[in-house]
C-alpha positions, 0 to 999 in steps of 0.5 A, spaced: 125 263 282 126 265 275 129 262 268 135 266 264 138 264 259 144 260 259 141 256 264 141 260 270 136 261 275 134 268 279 132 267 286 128 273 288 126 275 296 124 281 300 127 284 307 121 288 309 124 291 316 130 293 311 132 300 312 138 305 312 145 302 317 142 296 315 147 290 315 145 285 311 148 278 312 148 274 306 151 266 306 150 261 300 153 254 298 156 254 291 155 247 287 160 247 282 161 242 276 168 239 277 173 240 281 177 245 277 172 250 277 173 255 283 170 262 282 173 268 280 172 273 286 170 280 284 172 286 291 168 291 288 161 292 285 156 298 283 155 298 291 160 301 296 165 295 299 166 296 307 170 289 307 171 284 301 176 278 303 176 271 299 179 265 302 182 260 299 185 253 300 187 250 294 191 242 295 198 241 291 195 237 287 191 242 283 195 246 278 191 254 277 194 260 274 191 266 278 190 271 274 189 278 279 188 284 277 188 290 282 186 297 283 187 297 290 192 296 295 191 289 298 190 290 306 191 282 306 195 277 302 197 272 305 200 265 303 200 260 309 200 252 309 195 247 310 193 240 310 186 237 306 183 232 306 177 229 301 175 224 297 173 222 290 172 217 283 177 216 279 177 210 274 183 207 271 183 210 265 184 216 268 191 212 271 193 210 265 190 204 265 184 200 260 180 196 265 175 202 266 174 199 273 173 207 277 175 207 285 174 211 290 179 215 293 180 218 300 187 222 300 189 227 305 194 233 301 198 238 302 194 245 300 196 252 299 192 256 304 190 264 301 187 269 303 186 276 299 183 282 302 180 289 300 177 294 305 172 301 304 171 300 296 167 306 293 161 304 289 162 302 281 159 308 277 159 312 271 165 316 270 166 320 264 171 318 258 172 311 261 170 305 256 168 300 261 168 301 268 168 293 269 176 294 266 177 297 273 174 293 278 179 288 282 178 281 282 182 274 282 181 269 277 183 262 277 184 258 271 185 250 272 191 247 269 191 240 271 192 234 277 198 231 279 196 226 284 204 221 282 203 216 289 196 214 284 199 216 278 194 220 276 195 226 271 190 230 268 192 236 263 187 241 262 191 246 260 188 250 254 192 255 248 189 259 244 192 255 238 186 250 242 181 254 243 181 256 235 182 250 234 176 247 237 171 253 235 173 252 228 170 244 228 164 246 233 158 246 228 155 253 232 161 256 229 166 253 225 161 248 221 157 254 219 162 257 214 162 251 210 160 252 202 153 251 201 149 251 195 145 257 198 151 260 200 154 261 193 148 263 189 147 267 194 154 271 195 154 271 187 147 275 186 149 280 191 156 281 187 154 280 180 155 287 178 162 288 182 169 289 178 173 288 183 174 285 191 173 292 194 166 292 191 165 285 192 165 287 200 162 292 199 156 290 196 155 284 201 157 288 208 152 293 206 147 287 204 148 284 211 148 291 215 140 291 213 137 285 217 134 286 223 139 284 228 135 281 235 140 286 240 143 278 243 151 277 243 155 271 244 160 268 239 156 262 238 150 261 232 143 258 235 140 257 228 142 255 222 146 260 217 140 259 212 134 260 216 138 266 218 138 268 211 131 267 210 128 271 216 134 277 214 134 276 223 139 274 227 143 275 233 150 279 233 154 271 231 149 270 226 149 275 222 157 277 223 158 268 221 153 269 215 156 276 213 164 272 213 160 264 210 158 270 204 164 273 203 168 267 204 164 264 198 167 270 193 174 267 195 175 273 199 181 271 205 176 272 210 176 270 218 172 270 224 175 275 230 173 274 236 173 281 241 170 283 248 166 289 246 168 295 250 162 295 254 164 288 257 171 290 259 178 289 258 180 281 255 186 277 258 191 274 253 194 271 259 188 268 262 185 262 256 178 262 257 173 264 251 168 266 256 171 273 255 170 274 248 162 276 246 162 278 240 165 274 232 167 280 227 170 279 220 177 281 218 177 281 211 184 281 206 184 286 200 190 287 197 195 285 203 191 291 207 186 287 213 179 291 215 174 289 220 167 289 219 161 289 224 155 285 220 151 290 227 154 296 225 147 302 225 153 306 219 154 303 212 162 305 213 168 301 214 169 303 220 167 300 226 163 302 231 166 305 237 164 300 242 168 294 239 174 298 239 178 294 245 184 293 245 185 287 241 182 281 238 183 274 236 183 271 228 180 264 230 185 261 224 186 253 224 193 254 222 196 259 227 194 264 233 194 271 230 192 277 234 190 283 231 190 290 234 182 293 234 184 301 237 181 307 233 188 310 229 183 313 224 184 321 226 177 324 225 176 331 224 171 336 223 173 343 220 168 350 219 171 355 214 166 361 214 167 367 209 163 373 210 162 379 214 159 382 220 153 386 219 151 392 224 147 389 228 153 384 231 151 378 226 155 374 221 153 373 213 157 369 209 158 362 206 160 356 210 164 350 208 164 344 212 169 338 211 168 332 216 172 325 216 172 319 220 168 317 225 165 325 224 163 324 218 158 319 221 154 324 223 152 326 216 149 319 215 143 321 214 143 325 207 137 328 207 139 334 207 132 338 211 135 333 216 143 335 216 140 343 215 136 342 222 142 338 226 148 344 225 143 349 226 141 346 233 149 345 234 151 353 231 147 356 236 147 359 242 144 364 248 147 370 244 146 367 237 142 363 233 144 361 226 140 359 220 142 355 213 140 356 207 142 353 200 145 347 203 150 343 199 152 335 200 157 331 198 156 324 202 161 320 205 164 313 200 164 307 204 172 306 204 173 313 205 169 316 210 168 324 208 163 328 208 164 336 205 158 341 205 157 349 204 151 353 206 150 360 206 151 362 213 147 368 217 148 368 225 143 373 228 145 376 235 141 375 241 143 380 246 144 387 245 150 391 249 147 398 252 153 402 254 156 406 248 152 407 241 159 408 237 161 400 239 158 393 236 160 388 240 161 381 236 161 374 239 162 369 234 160 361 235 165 356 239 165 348 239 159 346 242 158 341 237 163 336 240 159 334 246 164 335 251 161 332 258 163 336 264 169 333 269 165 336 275 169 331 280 175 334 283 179 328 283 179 322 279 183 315 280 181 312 273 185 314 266 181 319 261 179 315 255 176 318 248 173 314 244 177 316 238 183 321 236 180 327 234 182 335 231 176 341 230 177 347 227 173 353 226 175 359 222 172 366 221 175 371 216 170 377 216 170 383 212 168 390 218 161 393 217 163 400 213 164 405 217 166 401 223 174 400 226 177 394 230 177 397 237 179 391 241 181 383 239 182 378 245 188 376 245 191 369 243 190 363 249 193 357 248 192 350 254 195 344 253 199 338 256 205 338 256 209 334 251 201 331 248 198 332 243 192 334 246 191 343 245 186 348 245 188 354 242 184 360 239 188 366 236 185 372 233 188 377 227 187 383 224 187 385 217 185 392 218 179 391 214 178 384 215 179 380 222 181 372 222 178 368 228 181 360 229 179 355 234 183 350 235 182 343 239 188 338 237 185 330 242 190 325 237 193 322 244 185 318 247 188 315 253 190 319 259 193 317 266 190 319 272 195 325 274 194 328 267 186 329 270 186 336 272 191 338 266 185 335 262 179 339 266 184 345 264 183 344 256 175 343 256 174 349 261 178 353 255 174 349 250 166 351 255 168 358 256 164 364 254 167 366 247 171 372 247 168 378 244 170 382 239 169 390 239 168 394 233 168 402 233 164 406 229 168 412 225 
């Protein structure tokens, strides 16, 4: 037996005979807290299900909104009903009355008697492009409302808003009470902005203060030390440091809040089902000329934007005055463009000058603005088996903290790898496609979960080039277009000819991110169109 955090224990035991057909019978008795906390049941996990069914015999007396969510047809869903009985204290003051005198009840009910159901449940694996497979797995939550138990005039509200669940994280000192001005907190936040001329400057001094302490690698919402202690040690949990980076940009008098979210990796939250156990994470919102921005104090960039995995839908401002939820999805479009002029040498190769031009989350890969470090990066990113690519002279202009864009130009010498036997009097050329996107491969031929990207998306790549001397164009692929109907997701290339220059342009258009499960093949259509060999170009010599 094991501690873990939060209280809990790991029992662990072995099956030494346990082998391949086996079937494991495995029974538990589970003690609960209070009469209110029934289990939530989950069908699926990340090993494959032959029978998963949950009964449950719930008295009339106890209020729960059940909260399903369910991928799967049930194969039972029943509701019958039964009789229970059992025992129990209750005091007086739970009757209404002052006397505090508690007796024990014994009291036969009416119960509603459920039994829900799911058979041959594949195991829960990764998949390509789906923020968290957890998001997808079938369960039924309990969320306890009170008792009603009239002949003994008991009536007990638990019944939960999110208006109370700000409200009470506002006035609990491991949340709330962190954020009171202190003496420390205001020298603090004033050093830090000292320099500023305005509120744009003064977030953007303390964010990036913050974004360099240590971060422990632990979640949660709630702070286990103080803010203080925090500061002294520039460490700290994901809460610490996201409640010391809002304490610090409260303290410039700055409209700051916490926001609570549930992180992509944690699934998907219910605003139907109140219960704070589905947030793990505190993040900032911050008011700047009536515009809101989040920060993220764990952020491995120095930009505004927030990391991917905290884009989930939607989180909750924990305000003492109203509830606000607040929409956190990626509607910065991102992009990435190459320009190459130059011109194709006898050998099948390319010279010219390259222009970059990345933004948004893009533009993230150029955080790092040592330029020997970006030289390597395209370079790695631009070649292939048929070509390799070196760049020289290489220009940066790094991206701004509120503007996340970043442009670079090169000079650009592509190399040919293969040489083509056949005819002397042809030059075959083929020229780099977008092996820089990362694109995973949709090897399943079926798929019953929505395609998810991270972020909305478009790439270009465009080559004018000049023809050797000598040479004539003797044959230019034609132009190839897929896409899904009435989307906004497209790969495109067309190629031009100028007589003595030729234009190539590679399109790829992703600025719709969520896909249901029938648009699959149409989309495995697309990245074949993107993973394909390029086409080759034939010149011939005069």
């Amino acid at each position: 037996e094991e501690d873990e955090l939060g209280g809990w224990k790991t029992k662990k035991f072995t099956m030494p005979d346990v082998r391949e057909g086996s079937i494991i019978d495995l029974r538990y008795e589970l003690l609960l807290g209070s009469e209110g906390q029934l289990p939530n049941w989950y069908f699926d996990s990340n090993l494959p299900v032959k029978w998963s069914e949950l009964e449950a015999e719930i008295p009339t007396f106890q209020r729960f909104n059940l909260v399903s969510r369910l991928n799967k047809p049930l194969v039972k869903n029943e509701r019958d009903q039964s009789e229970i009985s059992f025992q129990f204290r209750v005091s007086d003051i739970d009757r209404g009355y002052s006397s505090g005198s508690t007796k024990k009840l014994r009291i036969r009910s009416p119960a509603d008697k459920f039994v829900w159901a799911m058979k041959d449940l594949p195991a829960l694996e990764y998949v390509p492009f789906v923020h968290s497979i957890y998001n997808y797995r079938s369960n039924i939550q309990f969320d306890f409302k009170g008792i009603e138990i009239p002949n003994y005039n008991i009536y007990q509200d638990y019944s939960n808003t999110w208006e109370s669940v700000t409200k009470t994280l506002l006035k609990q000192d491991e949340y709330g009470g962190q954020l009171n001005s202190e003496a420390w907190s205001r020298q603090a936040a004033n050093t830090i902005v000292a320099e500023a001329k305005s509120n744009i400057e003064k977030v953007e001094l303390i964010v990036k203060y913050i974004n360099e302490f240590s971060w422990t690698e632990f979640y949660g919402f709630y702070a286990d030390k103080d803010l203080e202690e925090v500061w002294s040690d520039r460490s700290g949990s994901s809460a610490e440091l996201n409640l010391l980076l809002i304490k610090l940009l409260k303290e410039t008098l700055i409209p700051t809040d916490p926001v609570l979210i549930s992180t992509r990796p944690n699934g998907r939250l219910s605003k139907k089902f109140v219960q704070p156990g589905q947030f793990n994470k505190t993040i900032a919102s911050v008011l700047i000329d009536k515009k809101r921005y989040f920060f993220d104090a764990v952020n491995e960039y120095e930009t505004y934007l927030l990391p991917q995995h905290n884009l989930n839908g939607a989180g909750l401002i924990v305000d003492s005055t109203n509830v606000q939820w607040v929409d956190l999805k990626a509607d910065v479009r991102s992009s990435m463009r190459f320009n190459v002029d130059g011109a194709i040498t006898v050998e099948g190769g390319v010279s010219g000058e390259l222009n970059i031009e990345a933004k948004g989350y893009e533009a993230l890969r150029f955080e790092e603005t040592e330029k020997q470090r970006i030289e390597d990066y395209m370079t790695e990113y631009l070649s292939s088996d048929l070509y390799t690519v070196e760049l020289d002279s290489l220009e940066v202009e790094p991206y701004l903290f509120f503007s996340p864009q970043v442009e670079l130009k090169s000079n650009f010498q592509m190399e040919a790898q293969q040489v083509r036997t056949g005819d002397p009097d042809l030059l075959y050329v083929q020229l780099p496609g977008f092996d820089f996107i990362e694109i995973e491969d949709l090897n399943n031929d079926e798929r019953t979960l929505p395609v998810e990207f991270s972020f909305p998306a478009t790439y270009s790549l465009e080559f004018r080039l000049s023809l050797p001397e000598g040479y004539i164009l003797d044959e230019l692929p034609e132009k190839e277009t897929v896409k899904i109907p009435g989307k906004s997701f497209t790969y495109s290339d067309s190629f031009l000819d100028l007589g003595d220059r030729i234009v190539l342009e590679r399109r790829f258009n992703g600025v719709e991110i969520t896909f249901p499960a029938q648009d699959y093949e149409m989309i495995r259509a697309v990245f074949s169109a993107i993973q394909a060999p390029t086409k080759t170009i034939v010149l011939r010599r005069e």
